[in-house]
C-alpha positions in Angstrom: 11.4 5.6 -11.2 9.9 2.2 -12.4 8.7 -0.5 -10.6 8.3 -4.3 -11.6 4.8 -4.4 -11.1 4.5 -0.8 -13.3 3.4 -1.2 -17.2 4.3 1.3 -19.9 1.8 2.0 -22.3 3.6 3.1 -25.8 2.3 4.1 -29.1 4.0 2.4 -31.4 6.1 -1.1 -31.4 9.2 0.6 -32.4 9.1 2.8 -28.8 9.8 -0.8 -27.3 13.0 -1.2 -28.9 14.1 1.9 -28.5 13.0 1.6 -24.0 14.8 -1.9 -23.8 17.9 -0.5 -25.5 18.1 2.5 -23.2 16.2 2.0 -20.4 18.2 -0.4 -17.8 14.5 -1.5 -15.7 12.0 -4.2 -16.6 8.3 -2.9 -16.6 6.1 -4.5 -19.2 5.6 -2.9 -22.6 2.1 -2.5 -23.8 1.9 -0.9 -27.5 -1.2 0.6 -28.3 -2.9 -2.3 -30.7 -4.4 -1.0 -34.1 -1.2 1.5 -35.1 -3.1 4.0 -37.2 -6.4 2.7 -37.8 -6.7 2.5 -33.9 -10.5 2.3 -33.1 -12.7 3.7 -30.0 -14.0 -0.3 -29.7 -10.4 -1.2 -29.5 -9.3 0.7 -25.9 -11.4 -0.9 -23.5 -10.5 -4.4 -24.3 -6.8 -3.7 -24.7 -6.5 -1.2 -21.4 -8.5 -2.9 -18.9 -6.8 -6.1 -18.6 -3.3 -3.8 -18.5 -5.0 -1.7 -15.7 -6.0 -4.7 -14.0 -2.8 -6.4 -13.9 -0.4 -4.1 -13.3 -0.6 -1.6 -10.3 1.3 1.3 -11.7 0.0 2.0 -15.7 2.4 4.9 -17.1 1.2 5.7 -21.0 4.5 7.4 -23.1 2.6 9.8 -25.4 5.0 11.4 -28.2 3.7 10.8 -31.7 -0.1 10.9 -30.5 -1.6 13.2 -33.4 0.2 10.1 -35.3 -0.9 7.2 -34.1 -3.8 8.2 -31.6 -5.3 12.1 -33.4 -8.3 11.5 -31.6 -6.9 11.1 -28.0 -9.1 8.2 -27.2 -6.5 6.3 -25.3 -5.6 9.2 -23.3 -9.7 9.9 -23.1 -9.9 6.2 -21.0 -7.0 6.7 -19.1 -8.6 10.3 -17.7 -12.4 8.1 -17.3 -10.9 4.7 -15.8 -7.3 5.5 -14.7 -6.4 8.7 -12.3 -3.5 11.0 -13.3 -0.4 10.9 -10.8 1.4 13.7 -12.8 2.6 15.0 -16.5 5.8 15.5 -17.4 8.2 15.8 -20.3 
């Protein structure tokens, strides 16, 4: 399903441990920076460079009313990314 070249955008640190436990692939982990005082500020300078380097950018949304209430990461991704599908 992953690729090397792919990146996985999570939403907290703790999703990383729990992907390189489980998950037997190697696509880089990107948490989203700022935890709970996330700012709108924040996204560009921390997604671009990930969109940039990385051909495939997959964001793992689960605790998102959490960590991100405001959807502003997933409010980039729709502007600057384009959605290849949704699923659980």
């Amino acid at each position: 399903m992953f690729q090397e070249s792919d990146a996985l955008i999570l939403e907290t640190p703790s999703q990383v441990e729990v992907l390189r436990r489980y998950y037997l692939g190697h696509p880089a982990m990107y948490p989203i920076p700022g935890g709970n005082s996330l700012e709108r500020e924040m996204i560009p300078q921390a997604l671009q460079p990930i969109m940039t380097d990385h051909k495939r950018v997959i964001p793992v949304f689960g605790h998102r009313d959490e960590v991100d209430p405001q959807h502003l990461v997933r409010q980039w991704l729709n502007v600057y990314g384009h959605r290849a599908w949704d699923a659980w």
